[in-house]
VOKE-217049 format. One record per residue (C-alpha): residue in one letter; x, y, z. Coordinates in steps of 0.02 Angstrom, whole numbers, padded with zeros to 5 digits, always signed. Layout:
<nodes>
AXYZ...
</nodes>
This chain:
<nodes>
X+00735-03872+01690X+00882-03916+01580X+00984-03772+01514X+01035-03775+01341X+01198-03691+01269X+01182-03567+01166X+01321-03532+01020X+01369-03345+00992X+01542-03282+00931X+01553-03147+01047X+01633-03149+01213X+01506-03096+01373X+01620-02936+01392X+01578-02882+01209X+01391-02923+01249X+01390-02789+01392X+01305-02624+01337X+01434-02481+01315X+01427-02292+01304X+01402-02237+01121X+01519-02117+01039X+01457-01993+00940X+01564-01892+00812X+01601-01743+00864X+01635-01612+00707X+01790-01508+00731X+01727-01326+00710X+01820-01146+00735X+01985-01108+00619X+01991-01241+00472X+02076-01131+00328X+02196-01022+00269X+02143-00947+00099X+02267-00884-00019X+02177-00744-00149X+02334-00726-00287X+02323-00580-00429X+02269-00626-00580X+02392-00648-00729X+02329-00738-00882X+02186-00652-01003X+02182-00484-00941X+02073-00547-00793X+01971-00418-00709X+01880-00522-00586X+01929-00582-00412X+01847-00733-00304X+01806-00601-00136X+01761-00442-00092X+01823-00362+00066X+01642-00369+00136X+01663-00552+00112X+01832-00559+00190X+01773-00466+00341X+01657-00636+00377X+01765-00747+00352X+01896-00676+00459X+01765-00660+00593X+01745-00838+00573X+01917-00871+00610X+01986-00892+00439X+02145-00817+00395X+02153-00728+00230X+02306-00697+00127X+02280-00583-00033X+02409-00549-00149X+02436-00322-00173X+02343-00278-00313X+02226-00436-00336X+02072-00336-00301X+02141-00197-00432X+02018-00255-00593X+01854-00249-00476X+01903-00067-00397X+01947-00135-00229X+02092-00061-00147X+02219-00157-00038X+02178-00029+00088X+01999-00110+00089X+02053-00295+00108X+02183-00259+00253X+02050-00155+00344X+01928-00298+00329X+02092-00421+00421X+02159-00493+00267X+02356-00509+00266X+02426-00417+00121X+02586-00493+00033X+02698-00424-00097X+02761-00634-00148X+02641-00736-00242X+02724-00884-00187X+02624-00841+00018X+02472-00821-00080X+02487-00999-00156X+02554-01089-00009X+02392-01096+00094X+02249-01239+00136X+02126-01171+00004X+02182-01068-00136X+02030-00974-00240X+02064-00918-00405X+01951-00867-00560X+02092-00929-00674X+02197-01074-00666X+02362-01064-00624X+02508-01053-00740X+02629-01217-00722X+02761-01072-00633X+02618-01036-00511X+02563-01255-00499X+02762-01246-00425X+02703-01127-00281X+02582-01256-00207X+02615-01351-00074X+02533-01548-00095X+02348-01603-00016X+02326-01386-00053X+02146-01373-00121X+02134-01270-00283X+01960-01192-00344X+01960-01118-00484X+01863-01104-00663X+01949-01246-00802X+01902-01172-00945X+01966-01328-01035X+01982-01305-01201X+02116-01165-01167X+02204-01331-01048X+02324-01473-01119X+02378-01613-01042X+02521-01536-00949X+02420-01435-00853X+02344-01589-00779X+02506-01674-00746X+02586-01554-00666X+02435-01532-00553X+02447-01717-00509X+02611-01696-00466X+02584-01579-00332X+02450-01702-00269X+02329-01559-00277X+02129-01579-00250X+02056-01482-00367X+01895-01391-00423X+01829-01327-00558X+01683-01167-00562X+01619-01269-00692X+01581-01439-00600X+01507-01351-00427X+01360-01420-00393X+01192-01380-00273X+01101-01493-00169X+00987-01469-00315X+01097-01542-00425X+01123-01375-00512X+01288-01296-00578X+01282-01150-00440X+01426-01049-00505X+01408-01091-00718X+01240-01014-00702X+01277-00875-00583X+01429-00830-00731X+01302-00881-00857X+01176-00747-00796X+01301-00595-00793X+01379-00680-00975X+01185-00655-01066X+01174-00499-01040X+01355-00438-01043X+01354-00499-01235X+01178-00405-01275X+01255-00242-01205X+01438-00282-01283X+01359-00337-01425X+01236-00160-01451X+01440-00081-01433X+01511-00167-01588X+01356-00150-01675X+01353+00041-01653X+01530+00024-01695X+01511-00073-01858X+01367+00010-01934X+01297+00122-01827X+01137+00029-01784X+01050+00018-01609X+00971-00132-01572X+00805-00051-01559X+00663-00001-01476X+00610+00175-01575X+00445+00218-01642X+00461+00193-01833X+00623+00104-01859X+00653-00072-01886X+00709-00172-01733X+00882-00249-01747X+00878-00432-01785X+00958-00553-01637X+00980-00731-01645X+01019-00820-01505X+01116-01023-01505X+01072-01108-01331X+00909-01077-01239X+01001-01130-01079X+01030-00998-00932X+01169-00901-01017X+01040-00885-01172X+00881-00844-01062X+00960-00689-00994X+01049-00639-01151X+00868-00646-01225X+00785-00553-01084X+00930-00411-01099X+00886-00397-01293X+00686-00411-01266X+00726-00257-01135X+00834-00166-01274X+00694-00167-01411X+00775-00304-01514X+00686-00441-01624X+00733-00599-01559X+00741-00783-01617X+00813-00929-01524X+00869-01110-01572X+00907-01249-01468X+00912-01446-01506X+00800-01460-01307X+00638-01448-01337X+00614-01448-01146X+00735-01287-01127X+00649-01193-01267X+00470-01214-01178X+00558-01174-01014X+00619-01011-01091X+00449-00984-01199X+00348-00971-01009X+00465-00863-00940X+00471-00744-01085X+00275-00751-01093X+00295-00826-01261X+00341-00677-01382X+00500-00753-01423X+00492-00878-01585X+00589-01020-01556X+00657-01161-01652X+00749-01347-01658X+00945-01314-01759X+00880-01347-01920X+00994-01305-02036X+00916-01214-02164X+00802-01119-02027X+00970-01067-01958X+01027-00996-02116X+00861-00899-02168X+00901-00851-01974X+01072-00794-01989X+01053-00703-02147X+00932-00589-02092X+01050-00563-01900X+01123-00411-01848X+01203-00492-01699X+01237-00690-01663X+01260-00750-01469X+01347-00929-01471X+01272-00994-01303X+01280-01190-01334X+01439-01283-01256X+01497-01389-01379X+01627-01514-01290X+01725-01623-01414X+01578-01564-01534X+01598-01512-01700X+01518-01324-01706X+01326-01278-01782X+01363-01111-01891X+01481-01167-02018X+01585-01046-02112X+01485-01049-02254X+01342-00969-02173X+01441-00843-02096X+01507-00797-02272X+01334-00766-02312X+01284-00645-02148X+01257-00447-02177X+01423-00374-02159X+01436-00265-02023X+01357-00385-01898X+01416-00451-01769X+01455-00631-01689X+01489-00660-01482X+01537-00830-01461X+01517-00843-01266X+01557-01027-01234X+01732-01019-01321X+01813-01102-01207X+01705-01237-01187X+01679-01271-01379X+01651-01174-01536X+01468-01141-01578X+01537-01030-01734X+01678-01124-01839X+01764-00946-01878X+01758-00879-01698X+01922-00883-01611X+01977-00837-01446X+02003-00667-01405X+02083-00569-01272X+02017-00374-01180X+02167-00302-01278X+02107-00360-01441X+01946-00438-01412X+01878-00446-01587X+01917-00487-01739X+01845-00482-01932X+01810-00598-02048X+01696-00609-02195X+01648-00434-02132X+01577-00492-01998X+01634-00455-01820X+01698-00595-01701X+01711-00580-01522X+01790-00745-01431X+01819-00664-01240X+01847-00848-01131X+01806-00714-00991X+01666-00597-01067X+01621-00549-00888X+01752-00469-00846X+01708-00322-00938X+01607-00308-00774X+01719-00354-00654X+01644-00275-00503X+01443-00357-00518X+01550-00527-00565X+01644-00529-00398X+01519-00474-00308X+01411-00612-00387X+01568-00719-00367X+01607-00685-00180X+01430-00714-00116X+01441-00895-00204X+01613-00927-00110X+01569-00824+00064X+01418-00941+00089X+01508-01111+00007X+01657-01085+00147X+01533-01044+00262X+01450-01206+00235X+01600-01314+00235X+01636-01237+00413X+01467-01303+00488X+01524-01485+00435X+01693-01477+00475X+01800-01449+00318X+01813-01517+00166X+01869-01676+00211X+01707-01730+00312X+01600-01652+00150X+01676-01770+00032X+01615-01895+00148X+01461-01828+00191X+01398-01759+00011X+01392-01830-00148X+01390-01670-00255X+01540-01592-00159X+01628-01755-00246X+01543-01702-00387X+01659-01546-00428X+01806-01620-00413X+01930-01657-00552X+02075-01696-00436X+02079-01788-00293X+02267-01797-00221X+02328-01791-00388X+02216-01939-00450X+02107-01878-00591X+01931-01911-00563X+01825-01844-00710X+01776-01921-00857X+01772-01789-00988X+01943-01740-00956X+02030-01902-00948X+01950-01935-01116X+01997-01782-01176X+02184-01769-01121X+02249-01964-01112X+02246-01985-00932X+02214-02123-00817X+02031-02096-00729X+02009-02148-00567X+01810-02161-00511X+01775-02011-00337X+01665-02142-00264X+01823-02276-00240X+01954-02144-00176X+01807-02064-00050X+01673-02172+00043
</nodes>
């Protein structure tokens, strides 16, 4: 038999089998969080509770928390540093570790106290931003993440609509306050008198609980939203005794006329806003306006931000609340709510190895950030601010 040669480009050693090598995901210690007080807004709210922090120090995480950062929820130094967190006096220790988790961003002072590759999560709230912010960020060649881009494997925000539940019905019950402070109505619910009249902007997740919280109070409600889908979502899960409509504008106005009390749940991004001034003008005086997604967008052209100091203002008679952080009038459900998000996301991150290997490994993860070693990599904001955008899927694969 006559043997024929064969071409192949590999040498016979490179034919031989070999042993395969499997990955093998670092696991134990992969963090030192930094939990800085909060200094812009009046904030209330803080990213962990000492519950939390005992779990993650159990996991081998090392926890730095700035005195006093736990002061707004009602949780006492005392409590973190029994739990194993490491209490510091400087904010500069707090900002100088691996993963830094903030409900604020940080002022450009506090940007100066991070070291480079540090990863930042915190809420953007980016109409309050300018461009500086970012720069200065990039400078640092931070990684950053905003509460506002987290996604689920279900391709949900997590966090904007665990804030978004606690927001709803904070501004029914804040809004009832003002109300009873303006006129001296309640909002309803009592045999022979005339509910109070609600209308509610957004039938998304921050306006489904606000209208659940003012169906619960005795209120008459009315909701408009430009998704039809979202006001038949809300319609089934209200068991249809809510009338809804599409933003028609002279449906609104009949609508707002008649209000007591105005929730603005709609982000409006680079969007000009639906309730003009001219049919505020026109509103009873004496009611009241809560314009919840401020800092994402005016729904109300006269709303304007507010702070807990001062957080409303009057205009046309009308009341105007613009709190960029209504929730932390209940700071201690928030960071509870908060902390179970962030005890189970770190968690998470452990089981695959860090951050690092989850950029990798899962697409949403890329998803939230908005800084990737000082490159920006979203969209909206580059548009927004001027910047140079630089696509997540190039800088990670």
């Amino acid at each position: 038999m006559s043997t024929t040669n064969i071409f192949t480009p590999f040498t016979e050693e490179e034919l031989m089998p070999k042993e395969e090598k499997l990955e093998v995901i670092k696991k134990g210690k992969q963090f030192s969080i930094g939990i800085p007080k909060e200094t812009c807004l009046n904030e209330r709210r803080t990213c962990i509770t000492p519950d939390a922090v005992q779990v993650l120090v159990e996991h081998g995480h090392e926890l730095i928390i700035e005195a006093g950062a736990g002061e707004g929820s009602f949780f006492t130094d005392l409590q973190y540093s029994e739990s194993g967190a490491k209490i510091t006096n400087d904010p500069k220790e707090a900002f100088g570790q691996d993963l830094i988790l903030k409900v604020n961003p940080p002022t450009e002072e506090e940007i100066d106290y991070m070291k480079p590759n540090t990863y930042l999560v915190s809420a953007l709230q980016i109409n309050l931003r300018d461009k500086d912010y970012f720069l200065k960020l990039a400078e640092r060649k931070i990684n950053a993440i905003a509460f506002e881009f987290i996604v689920d494997e279900y391709k949900q925000l997590a966090l904007v609509r665990l804030i978004g539940e606690i927001a709803g019905t904070v501004s029914i019950l804040y809004a009832s306050e003002l109300l009873a402070l303006s006129n001296g109505l309640m909002l309803g619910g009592i045999t022979g008198v005339r509910p109070a009249e609600v209308v509610i902007l957004g039938a998304g997740i921050v306006g489904e609980f606000a209208t659940k919280a003012a169906i619960g109070l005795g209120a008459s409600v009315r909701v408009f939203d430009n998704s039809l889908s979202k006001l038949r979502r809300l319609h089934t899960l209200v068991d249809s005794r809510v009338p809804t409509s599409i933003i028609d504008p002279k449906e609104l106005s009949k609508a707002l006329r008649r209000a007591d009390v105005v929730i603005g749940a709609l982000p409006r991004l680079n969007m000009t806003p639906i309730v003009t001034e001219e049919m505020v003008a026109k509103m009873k005086k004496g009611s009241v306006i809560i314009d919840i997604t401020i800092d994402n967008g005016k729904v109300i052209e006269t709303s304007e931000l507010t702070t807990m100091d001062n957080p409303y203002i009057i205009k046309h008679g009308v009341i105007h609340c613009g709190l960029p952080n209504l929730t932390s009038r209940m700071p201690r459900t928030t960071t509870k709510a908060i902390s179970n998000f962030f005890l189970s996301y770190i968690l998470n991150y452990d089981e695959e190895g860090g951050f690092e290997n989850m950029l990798i490994r899962k697409n949403e993860m890329k998803q939230s950030l908005y800084m990737y070693k000082g490159r920006h990599t979203k969209k909206v904001i580059c548009d927004r601010f001027g910047l140079t955008y630089h696509d997540i899927n190039l800088l990670i694969f």
